[in-house]
C-alpha positions as CSV (number, residue, x, y, z in Angstrom):
1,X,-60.1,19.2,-67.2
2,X,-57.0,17.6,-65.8
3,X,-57.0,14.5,-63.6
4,X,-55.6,14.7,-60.0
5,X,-54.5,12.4,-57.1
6,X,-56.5,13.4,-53.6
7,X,-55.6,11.2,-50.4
8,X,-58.4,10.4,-48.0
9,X,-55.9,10.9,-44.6
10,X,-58.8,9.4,-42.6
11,X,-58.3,6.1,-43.8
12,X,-54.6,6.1,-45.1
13,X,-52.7,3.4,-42.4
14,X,-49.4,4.4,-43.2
15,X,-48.7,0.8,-45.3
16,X,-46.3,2.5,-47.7
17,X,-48.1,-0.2,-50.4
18,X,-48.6,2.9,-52.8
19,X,-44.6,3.9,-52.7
20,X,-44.1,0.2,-53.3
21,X,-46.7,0.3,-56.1
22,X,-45.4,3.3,-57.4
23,X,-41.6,1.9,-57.5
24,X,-42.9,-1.1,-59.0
25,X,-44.8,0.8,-62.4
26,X,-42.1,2.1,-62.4
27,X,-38.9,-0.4,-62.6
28,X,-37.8,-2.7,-65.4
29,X,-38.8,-5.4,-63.1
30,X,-42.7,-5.6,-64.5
31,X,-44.7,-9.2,-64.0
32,X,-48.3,-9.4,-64.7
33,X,-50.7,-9.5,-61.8
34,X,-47.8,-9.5,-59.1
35,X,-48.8,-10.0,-55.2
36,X,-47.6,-7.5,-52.6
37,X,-46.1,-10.4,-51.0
38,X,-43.8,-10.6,-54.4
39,X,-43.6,-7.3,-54.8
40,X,-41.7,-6.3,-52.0
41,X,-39.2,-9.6,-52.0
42,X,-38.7,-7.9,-55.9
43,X,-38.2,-4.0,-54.4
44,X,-35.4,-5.4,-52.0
45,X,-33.8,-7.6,-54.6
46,X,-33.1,-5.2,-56.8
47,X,-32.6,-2.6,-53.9
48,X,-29.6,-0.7,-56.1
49,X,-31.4,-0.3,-59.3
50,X,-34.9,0.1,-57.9
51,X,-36.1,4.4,-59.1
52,X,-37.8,6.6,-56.1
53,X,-41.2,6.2,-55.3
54,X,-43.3,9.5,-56.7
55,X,-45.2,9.3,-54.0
56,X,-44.5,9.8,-50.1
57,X,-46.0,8.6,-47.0
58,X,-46.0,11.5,-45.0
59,X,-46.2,10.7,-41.1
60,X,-47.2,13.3,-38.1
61,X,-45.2,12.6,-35.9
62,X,-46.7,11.4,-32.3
63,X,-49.7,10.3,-34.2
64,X,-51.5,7.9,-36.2
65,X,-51.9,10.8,-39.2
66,X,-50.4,9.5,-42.3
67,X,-51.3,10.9,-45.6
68,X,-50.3,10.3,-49.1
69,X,-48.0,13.0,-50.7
70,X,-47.7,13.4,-54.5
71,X,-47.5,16.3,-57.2
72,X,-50.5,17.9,-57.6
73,X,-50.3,19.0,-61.2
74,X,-50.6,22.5,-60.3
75,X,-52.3,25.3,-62.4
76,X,-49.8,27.7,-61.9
77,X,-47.0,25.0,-61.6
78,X,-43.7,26.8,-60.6
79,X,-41.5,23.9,-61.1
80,X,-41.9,24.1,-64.2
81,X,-40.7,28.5,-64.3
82,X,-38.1,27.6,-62.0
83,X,-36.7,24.6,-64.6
84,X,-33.8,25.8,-66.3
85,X,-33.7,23.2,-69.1
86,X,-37.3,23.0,-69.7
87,X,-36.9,19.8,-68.9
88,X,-40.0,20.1,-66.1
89,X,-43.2,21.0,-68.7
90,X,-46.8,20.4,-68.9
91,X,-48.2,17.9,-71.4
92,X,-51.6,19.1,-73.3
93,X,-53.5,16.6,-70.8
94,X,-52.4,18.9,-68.0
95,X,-49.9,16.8,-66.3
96,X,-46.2,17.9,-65.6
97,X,-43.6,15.9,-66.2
98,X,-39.7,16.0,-66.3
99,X,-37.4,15.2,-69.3
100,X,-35.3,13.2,-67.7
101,X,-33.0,13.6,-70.8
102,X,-33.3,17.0,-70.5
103,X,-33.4,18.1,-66.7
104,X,-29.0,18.6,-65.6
105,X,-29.7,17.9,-61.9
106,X,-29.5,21.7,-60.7
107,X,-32.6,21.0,-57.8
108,X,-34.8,24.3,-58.6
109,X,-37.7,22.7,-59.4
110,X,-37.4,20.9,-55.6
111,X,-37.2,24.6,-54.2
112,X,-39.7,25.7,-56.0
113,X,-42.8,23.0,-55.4
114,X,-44.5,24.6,-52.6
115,X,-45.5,20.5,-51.8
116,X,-42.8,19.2,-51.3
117,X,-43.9,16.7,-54.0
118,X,-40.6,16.6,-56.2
119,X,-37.7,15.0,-55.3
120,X,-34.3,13.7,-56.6
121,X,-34.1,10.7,-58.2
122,X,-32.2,7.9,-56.4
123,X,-29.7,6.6,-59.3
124,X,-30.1,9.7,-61.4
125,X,-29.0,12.7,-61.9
126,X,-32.8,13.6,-63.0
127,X,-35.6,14.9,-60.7
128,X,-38.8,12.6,-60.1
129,X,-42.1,13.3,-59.9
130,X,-45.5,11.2,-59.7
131,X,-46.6,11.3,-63.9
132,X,-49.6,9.8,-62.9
133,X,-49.0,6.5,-64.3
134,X,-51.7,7.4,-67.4
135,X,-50.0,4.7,-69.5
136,X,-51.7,2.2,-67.4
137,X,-54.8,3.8,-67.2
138,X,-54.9,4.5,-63.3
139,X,-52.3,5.6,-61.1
140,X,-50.7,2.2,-59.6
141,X,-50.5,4.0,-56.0
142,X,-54.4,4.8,-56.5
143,X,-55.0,0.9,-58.1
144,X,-53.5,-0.6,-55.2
145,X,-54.2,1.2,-51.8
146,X,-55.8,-1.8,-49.6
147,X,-57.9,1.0,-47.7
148,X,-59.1,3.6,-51.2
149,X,-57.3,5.8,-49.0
150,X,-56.2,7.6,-52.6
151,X,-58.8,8.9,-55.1
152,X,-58.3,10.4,-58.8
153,X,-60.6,12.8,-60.0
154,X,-60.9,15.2,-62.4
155,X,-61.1,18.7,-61.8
């Protein structure tokens, strides 16, 4: 069984809290039990070095829809055929992840999620995906949604 990330759309608001979140497990700029508050003073401090959220608030346009958009781990995962390096892979717990020593910037792996869900890293040459923060024992996006508008489950 692999653990994913399912967003609840009829409660998401739209906060962005979870790209914040998600930035924040992220950075070098870790303080124990940080306030949102704090949080986002930090995120525009260190605006230049800050990595991209692996998450995305995704928006309909001319409506109040919002909806949280992350990798989905997939089965059949075609980032990871279309990576040239090998540097996009699945670990034995089922989640895929990029080598961020090993991935050379060349964007097929962006092409080839069908989600949308993998982008390019702001200050690297490396692509970024949501790892779902395991090392902390729940997904920081999932941890700190005001509204539980993101649920992990396995499946």
């Amino acid at each position: 069984m692999a653990k994913k990330i399912f967003p609840k759309e009829d409660v998401c608001v739209g906060c962005h809290l979870c790209e914040v979140y998600c930035v924040y497990a992220h950075s070098k700029y870790k303080k124990p039990n940080i306030k949102a508050h704090e949080l986002v003073k930090l995120y525009i401090k260190h605006k230049d070095s800050k990595p991209t959220p692996r998450i995305l608030i995704e928006e309909k346009s001319g409506t109040w829809t919002t909806f949280a958009l992350q990798c989905r781990h997939c089965d059949d995962a075609p980032c990871t055929k279309a990576c040239i390096t090998g540097a996009m892979k699945r670990l034995e717990d089922g989640r895929i992840i990029c080598d961020e020593e090993k991935c050379v910037g060349c964007w097929s792996c962006i092409m080839a999620c069908p989600h949308g869900a993998v982008r390019r890293g702001e200050n690297k040459k490396a692509a970024s995906k949501c790892d779902l923060c395991l090392e902390l024992g729940e997904p920081a996006c999932v941890k700190n949604c005001p509204n539980e508008a993101l649920e992990i489950k396995e499946v």
